[in-house]
Structures are given as C-alpha cells and as structure tokens.
VMD Tcl script that builds the backbone (N, CA, C; Angstrom):
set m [mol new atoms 381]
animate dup $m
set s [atomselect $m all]
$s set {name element resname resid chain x y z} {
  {N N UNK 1 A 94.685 83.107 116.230}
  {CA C UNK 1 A 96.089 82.802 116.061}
  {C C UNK 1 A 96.900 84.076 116.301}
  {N N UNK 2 A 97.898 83.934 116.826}
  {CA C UNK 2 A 98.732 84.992 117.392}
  {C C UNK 2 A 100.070 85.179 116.660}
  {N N UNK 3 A 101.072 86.009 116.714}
  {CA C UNK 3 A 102.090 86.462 115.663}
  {C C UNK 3 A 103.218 84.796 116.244}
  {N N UNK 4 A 103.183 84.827 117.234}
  {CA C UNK 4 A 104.392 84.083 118.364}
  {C C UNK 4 A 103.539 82.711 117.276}
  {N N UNK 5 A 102.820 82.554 117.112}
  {CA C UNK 5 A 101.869 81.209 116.216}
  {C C UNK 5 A 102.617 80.729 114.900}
  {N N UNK 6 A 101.985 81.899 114.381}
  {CA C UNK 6 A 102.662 82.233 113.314}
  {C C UNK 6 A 104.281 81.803 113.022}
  {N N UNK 7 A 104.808 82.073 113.911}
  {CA C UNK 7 A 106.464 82.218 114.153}
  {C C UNK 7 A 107.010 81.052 114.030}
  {N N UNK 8 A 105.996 80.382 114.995}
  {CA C UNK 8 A 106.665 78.854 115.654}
  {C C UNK 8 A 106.229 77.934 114.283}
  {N N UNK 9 A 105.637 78.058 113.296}
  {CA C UNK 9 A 104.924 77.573 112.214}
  {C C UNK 9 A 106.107 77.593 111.489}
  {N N UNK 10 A 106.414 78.823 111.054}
  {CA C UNK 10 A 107.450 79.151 109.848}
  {C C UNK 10 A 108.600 78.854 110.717}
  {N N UNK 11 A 109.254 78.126 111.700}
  {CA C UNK 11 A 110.118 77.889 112.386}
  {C C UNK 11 A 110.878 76.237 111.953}
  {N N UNK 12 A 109.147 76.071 111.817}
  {CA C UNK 12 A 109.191 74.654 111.225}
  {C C UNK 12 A 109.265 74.310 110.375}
  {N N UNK 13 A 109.257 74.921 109.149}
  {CA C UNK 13 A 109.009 75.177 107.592}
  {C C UNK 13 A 110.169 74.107 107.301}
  {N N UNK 14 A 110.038 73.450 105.891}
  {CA C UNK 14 A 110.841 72.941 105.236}
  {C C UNK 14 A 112.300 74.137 104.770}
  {N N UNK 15 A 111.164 74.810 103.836}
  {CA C UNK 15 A 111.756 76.028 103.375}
  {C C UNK 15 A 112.383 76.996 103.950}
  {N N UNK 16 A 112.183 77.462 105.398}
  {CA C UNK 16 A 112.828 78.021 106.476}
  {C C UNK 16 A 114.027 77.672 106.361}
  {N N UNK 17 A 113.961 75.905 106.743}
  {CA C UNK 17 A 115.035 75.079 107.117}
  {C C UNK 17 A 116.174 75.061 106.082}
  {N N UNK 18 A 116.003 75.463 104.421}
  {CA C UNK 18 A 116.529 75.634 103.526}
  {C C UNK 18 A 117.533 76.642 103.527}
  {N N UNK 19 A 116.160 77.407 103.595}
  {CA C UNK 19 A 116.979 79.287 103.633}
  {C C UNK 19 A 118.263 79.092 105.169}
  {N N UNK 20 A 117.963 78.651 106.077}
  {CA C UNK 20 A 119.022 78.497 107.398}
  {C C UNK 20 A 120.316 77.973 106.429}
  {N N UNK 21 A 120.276 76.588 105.903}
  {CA C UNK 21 A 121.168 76.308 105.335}
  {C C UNK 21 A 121.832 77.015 104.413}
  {N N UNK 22 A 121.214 77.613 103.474}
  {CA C UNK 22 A 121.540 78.837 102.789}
  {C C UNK 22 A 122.340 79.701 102.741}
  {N N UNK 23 A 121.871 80.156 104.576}
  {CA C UNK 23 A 122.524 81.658 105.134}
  {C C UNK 23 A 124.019 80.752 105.654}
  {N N UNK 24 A 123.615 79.651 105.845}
  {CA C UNK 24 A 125.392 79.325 106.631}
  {C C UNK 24 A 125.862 78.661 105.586}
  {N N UNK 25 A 125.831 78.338 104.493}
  {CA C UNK 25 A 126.579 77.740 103.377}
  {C C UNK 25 A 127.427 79.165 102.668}
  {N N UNK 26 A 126.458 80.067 102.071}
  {CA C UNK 26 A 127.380 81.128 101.382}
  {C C UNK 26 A 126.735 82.636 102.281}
  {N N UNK 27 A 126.418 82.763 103.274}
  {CA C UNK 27 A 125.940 83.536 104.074}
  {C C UNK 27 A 124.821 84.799 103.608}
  {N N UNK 28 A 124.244 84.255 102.000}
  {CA C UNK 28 A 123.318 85.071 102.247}
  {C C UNK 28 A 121.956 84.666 101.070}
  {N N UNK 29 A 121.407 84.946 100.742}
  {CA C UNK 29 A 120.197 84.113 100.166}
  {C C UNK 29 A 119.149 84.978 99.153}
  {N N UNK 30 A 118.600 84.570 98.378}
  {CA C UNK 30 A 117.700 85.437 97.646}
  {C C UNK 30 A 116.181 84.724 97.365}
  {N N UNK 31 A 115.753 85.635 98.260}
  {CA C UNK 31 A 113.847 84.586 98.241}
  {C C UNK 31 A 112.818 84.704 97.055}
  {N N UNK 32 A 112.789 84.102 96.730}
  {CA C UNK 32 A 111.651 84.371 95.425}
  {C C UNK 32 A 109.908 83.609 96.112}
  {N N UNK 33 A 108.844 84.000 95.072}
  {CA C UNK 33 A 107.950 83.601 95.013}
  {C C UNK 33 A 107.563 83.688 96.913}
  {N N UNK 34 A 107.224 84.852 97.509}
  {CA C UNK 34 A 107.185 85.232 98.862}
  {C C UNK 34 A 106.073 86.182 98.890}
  {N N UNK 35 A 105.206 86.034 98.954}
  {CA C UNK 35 A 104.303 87.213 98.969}
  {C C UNK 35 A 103.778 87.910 100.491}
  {N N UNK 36 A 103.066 89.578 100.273}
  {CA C UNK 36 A 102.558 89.512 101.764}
  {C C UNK 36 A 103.842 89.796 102.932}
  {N N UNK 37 A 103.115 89.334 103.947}
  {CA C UNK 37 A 103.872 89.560 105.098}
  {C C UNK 37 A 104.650 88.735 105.293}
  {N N UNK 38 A 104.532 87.220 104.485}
  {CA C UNK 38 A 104.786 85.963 104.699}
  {C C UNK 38 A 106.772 86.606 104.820}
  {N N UNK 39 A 106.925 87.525 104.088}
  {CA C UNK 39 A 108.345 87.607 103.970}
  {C C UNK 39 A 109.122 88.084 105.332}
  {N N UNK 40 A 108.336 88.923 106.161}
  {CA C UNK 40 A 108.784 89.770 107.426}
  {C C UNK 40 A 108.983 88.622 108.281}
  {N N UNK 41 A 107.910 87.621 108.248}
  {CA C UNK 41 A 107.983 86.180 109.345}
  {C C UNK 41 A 108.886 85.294 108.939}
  {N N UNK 42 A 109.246 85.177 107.392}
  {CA C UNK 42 A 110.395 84.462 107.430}
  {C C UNK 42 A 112.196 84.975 107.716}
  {N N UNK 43 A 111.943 86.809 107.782}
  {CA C UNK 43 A 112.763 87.139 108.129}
  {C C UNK 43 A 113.405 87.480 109.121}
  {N N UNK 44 A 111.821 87.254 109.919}
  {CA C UNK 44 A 112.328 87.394 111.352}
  {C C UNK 44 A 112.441 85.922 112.691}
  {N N UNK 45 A 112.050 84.779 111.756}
  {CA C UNK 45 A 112.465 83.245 111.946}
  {C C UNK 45 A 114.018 83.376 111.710}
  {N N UNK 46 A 114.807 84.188 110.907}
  {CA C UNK 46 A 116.079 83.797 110.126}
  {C C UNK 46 A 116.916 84.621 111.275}
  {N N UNK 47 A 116.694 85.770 111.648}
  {CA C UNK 47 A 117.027 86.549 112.400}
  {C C UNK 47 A 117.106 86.486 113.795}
  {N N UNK 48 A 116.524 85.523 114.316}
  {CA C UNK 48 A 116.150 84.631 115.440}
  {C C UNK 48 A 116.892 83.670 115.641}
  {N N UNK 49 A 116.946 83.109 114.887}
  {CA C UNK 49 A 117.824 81.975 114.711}
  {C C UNK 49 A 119.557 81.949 114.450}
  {N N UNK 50 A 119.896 83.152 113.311}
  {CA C UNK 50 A 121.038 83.567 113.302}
  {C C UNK 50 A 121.763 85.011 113.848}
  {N N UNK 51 A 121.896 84.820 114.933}
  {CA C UNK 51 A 122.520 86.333 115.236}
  {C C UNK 51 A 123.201 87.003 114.716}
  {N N UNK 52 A 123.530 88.299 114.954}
  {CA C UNK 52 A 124.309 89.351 114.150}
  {C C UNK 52 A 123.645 90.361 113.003}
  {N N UNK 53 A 124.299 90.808 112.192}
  {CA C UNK 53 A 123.529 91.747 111.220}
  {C C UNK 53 A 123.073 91.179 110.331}
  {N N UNK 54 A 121.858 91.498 109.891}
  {CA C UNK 54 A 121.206 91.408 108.489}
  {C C UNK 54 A 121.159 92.587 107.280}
  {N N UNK 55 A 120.809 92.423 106.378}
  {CA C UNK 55 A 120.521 93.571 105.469}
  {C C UNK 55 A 119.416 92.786 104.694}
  {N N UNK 56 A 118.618 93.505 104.547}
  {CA C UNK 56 A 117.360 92.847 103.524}
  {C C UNK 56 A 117.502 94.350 102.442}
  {N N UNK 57 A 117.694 93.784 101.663}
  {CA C UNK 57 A 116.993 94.828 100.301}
  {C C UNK 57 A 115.871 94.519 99.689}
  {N N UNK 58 A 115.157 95.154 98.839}
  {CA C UNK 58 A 114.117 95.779 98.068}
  {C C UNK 58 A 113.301 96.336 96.998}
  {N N UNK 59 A 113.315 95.943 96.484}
  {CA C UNK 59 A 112.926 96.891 95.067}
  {C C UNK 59 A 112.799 98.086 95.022}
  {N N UNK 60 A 111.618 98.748 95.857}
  {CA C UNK 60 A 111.114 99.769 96.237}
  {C C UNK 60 A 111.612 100.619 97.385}
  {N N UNK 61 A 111.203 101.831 97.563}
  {CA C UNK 61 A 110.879 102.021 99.008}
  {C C UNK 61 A 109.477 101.937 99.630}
  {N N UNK 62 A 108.499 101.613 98.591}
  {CA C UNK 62 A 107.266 101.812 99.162}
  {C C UNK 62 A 106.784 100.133 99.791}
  {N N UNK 63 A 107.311 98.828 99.002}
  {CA C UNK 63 A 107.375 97.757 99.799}
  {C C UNK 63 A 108.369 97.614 100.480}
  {N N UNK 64 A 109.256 98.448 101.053}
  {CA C UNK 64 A 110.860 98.231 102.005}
  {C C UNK 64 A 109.760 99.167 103.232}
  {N N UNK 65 A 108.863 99.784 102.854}
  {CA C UNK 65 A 108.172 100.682 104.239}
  {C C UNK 65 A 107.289 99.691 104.903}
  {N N UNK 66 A 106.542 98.849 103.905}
  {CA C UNK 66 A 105.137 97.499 104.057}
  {C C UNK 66 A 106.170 96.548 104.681}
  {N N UNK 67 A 107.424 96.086 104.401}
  {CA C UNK 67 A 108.452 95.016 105.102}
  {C C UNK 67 A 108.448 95.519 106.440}
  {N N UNK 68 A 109.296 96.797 106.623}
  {CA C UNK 68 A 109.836 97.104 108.020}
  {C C UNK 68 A 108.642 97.566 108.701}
  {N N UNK 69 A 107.570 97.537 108.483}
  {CA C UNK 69 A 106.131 98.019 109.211}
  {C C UNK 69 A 105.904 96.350 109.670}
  {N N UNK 70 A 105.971 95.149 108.508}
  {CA C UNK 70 A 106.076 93.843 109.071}
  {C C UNK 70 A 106.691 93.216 110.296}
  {N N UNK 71 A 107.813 93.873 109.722}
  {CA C UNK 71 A 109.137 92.990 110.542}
  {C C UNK 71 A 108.848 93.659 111.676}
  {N N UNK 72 A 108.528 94.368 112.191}
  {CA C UNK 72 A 108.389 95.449 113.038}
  {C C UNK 72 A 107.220 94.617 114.293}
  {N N UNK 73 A 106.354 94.829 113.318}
  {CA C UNK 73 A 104.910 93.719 114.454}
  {C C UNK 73 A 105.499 92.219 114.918}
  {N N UNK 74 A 106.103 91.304 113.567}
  {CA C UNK 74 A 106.576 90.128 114.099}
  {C C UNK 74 A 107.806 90.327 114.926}
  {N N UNK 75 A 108.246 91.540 115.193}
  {CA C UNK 75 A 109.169 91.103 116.562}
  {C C UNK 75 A 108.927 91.780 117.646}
  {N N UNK 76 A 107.759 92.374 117.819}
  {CA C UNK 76 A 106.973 92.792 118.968}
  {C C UNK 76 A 107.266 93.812 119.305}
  {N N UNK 77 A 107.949 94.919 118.417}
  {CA C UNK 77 A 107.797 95.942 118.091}
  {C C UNK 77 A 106.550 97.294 118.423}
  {N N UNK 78 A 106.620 97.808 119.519}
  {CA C UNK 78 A 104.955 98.864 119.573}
  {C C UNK 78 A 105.739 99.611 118.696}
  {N N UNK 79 A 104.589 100.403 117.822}
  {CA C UNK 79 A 104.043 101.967 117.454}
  {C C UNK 79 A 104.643 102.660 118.085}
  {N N UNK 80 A 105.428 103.683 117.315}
  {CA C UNK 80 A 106.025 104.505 118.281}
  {C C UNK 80 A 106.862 104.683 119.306}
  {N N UNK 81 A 107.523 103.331 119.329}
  {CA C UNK 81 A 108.138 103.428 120.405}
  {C C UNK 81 A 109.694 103.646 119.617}
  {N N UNK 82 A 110.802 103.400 120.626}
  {CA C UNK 82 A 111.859 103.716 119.956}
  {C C UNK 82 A 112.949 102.218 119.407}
  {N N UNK 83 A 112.479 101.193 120.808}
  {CA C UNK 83 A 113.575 99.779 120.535}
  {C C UNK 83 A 112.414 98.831 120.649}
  {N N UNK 84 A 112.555 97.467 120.509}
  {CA C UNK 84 A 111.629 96.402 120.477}
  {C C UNK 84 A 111.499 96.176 121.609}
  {N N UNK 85 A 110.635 95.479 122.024}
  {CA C UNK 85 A 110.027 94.947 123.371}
  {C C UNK 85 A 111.524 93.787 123.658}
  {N N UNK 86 A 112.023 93.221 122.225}
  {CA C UNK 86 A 113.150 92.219 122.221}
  {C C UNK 86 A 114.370 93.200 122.452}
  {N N UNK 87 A 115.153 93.632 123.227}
  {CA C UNK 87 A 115.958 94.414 122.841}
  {C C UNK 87 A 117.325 93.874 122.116}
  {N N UNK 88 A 116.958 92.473 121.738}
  {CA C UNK 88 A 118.330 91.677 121.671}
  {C C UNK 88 A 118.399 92.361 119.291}
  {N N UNK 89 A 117.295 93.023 119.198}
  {CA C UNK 89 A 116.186 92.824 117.602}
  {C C UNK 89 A 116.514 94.440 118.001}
  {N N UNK 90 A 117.638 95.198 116.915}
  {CA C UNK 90 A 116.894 96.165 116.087}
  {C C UNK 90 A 117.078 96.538 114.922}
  {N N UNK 91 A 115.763 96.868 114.633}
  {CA C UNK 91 A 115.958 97.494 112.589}
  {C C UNK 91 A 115.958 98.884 112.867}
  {N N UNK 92 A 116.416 99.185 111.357}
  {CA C UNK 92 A 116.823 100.333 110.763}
  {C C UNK 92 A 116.283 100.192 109.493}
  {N N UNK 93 A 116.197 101.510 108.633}
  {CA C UNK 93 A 115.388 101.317 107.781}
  {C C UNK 93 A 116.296 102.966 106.515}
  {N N UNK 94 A 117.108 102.136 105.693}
  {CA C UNK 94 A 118.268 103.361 105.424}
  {C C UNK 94 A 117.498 103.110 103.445}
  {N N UNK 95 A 116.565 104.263 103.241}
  {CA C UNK 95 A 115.857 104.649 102.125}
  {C C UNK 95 A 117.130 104.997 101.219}
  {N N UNK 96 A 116.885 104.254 99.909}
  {CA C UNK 96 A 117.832 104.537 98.780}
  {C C UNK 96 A 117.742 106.242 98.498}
  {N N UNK 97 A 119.283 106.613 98.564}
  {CA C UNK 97 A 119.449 108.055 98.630}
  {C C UNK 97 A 119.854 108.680 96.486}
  {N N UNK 98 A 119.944 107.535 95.980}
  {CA C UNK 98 A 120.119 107.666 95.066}
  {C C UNK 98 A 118.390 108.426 94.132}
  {N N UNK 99 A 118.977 109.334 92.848}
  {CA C UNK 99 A 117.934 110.176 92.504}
  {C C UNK 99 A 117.025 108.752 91.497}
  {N N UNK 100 A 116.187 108.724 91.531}
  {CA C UNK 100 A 115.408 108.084 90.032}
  {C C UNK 100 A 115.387 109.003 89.139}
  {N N UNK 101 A 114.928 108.949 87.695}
  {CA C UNK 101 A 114.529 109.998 86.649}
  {C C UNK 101 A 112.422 110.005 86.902}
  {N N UNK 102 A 112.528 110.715 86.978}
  {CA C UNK 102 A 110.862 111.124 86.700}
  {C C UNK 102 A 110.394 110.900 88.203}
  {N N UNK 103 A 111.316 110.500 89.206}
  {CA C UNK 103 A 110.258 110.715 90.627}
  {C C UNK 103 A 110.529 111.904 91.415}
  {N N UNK 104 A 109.595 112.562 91.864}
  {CA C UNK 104 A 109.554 113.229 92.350}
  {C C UNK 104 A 109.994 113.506 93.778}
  {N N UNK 105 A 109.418 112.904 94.551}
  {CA C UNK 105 A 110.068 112.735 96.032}
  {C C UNK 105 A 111.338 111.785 96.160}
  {N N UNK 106 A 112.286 111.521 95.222}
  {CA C UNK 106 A 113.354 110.828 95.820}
  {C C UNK 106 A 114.212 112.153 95.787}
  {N N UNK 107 A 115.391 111.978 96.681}
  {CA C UNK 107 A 116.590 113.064 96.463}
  {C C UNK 107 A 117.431 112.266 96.433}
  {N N UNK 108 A 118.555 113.208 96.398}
  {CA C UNK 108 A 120.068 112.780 96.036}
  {C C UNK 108 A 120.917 113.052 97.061}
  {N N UNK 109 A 121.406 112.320 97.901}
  {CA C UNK 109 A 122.669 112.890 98.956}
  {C C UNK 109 A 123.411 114.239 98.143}
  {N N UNK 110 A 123.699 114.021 97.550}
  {CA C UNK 110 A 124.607 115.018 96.885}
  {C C UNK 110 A 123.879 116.233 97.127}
  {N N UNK 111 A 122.188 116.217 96.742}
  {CA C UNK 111 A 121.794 117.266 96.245}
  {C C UNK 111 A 121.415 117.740 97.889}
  {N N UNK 112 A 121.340 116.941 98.835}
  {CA C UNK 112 A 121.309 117.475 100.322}
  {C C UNK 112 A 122.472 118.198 100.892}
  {N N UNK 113 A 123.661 117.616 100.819}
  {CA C UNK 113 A 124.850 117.862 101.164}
  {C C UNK 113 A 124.942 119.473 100.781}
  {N N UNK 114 A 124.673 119.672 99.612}
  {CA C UNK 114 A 124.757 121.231 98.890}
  {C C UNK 114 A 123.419 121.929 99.617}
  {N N UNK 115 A 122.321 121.602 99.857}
  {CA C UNK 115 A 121.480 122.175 100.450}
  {C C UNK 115 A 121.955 122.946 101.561}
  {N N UNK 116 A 122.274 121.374 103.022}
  {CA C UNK 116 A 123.006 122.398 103.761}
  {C C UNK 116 A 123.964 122.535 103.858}
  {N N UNK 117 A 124.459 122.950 103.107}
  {CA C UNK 117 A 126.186 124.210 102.728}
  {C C UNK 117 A 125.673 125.069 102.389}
  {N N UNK 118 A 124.416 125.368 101.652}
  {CA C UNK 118 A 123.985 126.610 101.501}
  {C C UNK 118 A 123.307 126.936 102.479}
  {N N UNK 119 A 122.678 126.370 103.454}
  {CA C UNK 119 A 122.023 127.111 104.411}
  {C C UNK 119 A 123.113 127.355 105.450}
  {N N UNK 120 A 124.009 126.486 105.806}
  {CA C UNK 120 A 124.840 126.617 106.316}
  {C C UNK 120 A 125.981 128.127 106.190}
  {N N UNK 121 A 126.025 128.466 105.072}
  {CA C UNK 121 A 126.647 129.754 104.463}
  {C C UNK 121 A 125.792 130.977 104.502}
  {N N UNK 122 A 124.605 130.416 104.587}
  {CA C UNK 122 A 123.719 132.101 104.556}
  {C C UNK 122 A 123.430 131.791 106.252}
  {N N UNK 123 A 123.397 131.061 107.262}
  {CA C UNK 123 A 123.383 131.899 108.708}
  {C C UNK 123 A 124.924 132.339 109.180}
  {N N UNK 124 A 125.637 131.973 108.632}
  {CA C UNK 124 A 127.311 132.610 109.019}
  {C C UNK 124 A 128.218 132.835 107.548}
  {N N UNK 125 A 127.876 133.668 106.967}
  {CA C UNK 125 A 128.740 134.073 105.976}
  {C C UNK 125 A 129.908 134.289 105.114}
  {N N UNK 126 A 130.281 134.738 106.941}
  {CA C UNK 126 A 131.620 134.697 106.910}
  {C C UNK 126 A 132.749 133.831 107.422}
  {N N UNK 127 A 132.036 132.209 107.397}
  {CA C UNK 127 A 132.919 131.254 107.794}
  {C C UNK 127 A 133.839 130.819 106.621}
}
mol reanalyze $m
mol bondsrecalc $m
mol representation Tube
mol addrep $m
C-alpha cells in the first residue's frame, strides 16, 4: 500500500467528511482521539481539499517535529529538499519561542534579540 492509498482512503472517511464540514461551518476544528501519523493524512486530505493557509498547533515541539516529518512524506515531500514535489503544498514549521520553566533547550525571543545586540555591539562599538 502506498501513501497516494492511504490518502484516497481517508478521503473517503466519514470523519474526514465531518472535519470538511467543520472547517467550512466555523473555519476551524479541534481533533481528538487521533493517534500516529493517522493525524498528518488527515491533515493533509483537509489541505487538499481546502485551499489557502492552515495552522496546526501542538502540544509539544517534539510531536509538532513527528507531525511535520508526517505531513511532509504524505505530501511527497523528499528529504532535504527545499519545496514539495506539489508545489501548490508548503509547510513551515515556526517552534514555540516562548521560555518553559525547567527546560533547558527552549529560548526566549527576547532572550535572542539581546543576544544579538550584544554581539552586534562588540563587532562595531561604536555604532
């Protein structure tokens, strides 16, 4: 079975057909009980179907990386490359800039912004 399989499956979905109604009743939707990849194929059935922008949010960033690594294959997306094989399909992938307490690798815009102003100030000094 192939991704395009896959596609045409969840195309057909009851529940697909729901969420469509969904997105054009109050234009935007909240999926529960979705596990897996199952979510990237229904998001990229929805996205297919309705043109224009999306925004999907996330809990995490570490399942918002497992989504857009999804969404990515179901729209035929290579590795490495820069646009989709679809060029009509592209994601972006904009990591919450806000700090958590106790994590380590998140930052803070703020705390970047001051970064470079300070580096910015120590190669020209006297700007």
């Amino acid at each position: 079975m192939f991704i395009s399989d896959l596609l045409s499956v969840y195309a057909k979905s009851e529940r697909v057909k729901q969420l469509h109604g969904a997105l054009q009743h109050k234009g935007h939707a909240h999926l529960r009980n979705v596990v897996g990849s199952s979510i990237a194929l229904i998001a990229q059935v929805a996205m297919s179907e309705r043109k224009g922008f999306h925004i999907v949010v996330l809990p995490d960033k570490e399942e918002a990386a497992y989504f857009l690594n999804d969404l990515e294959s179901a729209c035929g997306k290579q590795p490495g490359s820069e646009r989709n094989n679809d060029a009509a399909i592209d994601i972006f992938f904009f990591p919450r800039s806000a700090r958590m307490a106790y994590e380590v690798e998140a930052t803070d815009s703020m705390n970047s912004s001051e970064q470079w102003n300070v580096q910015a100030k120590r190669q020209n000094p006297y700007a």
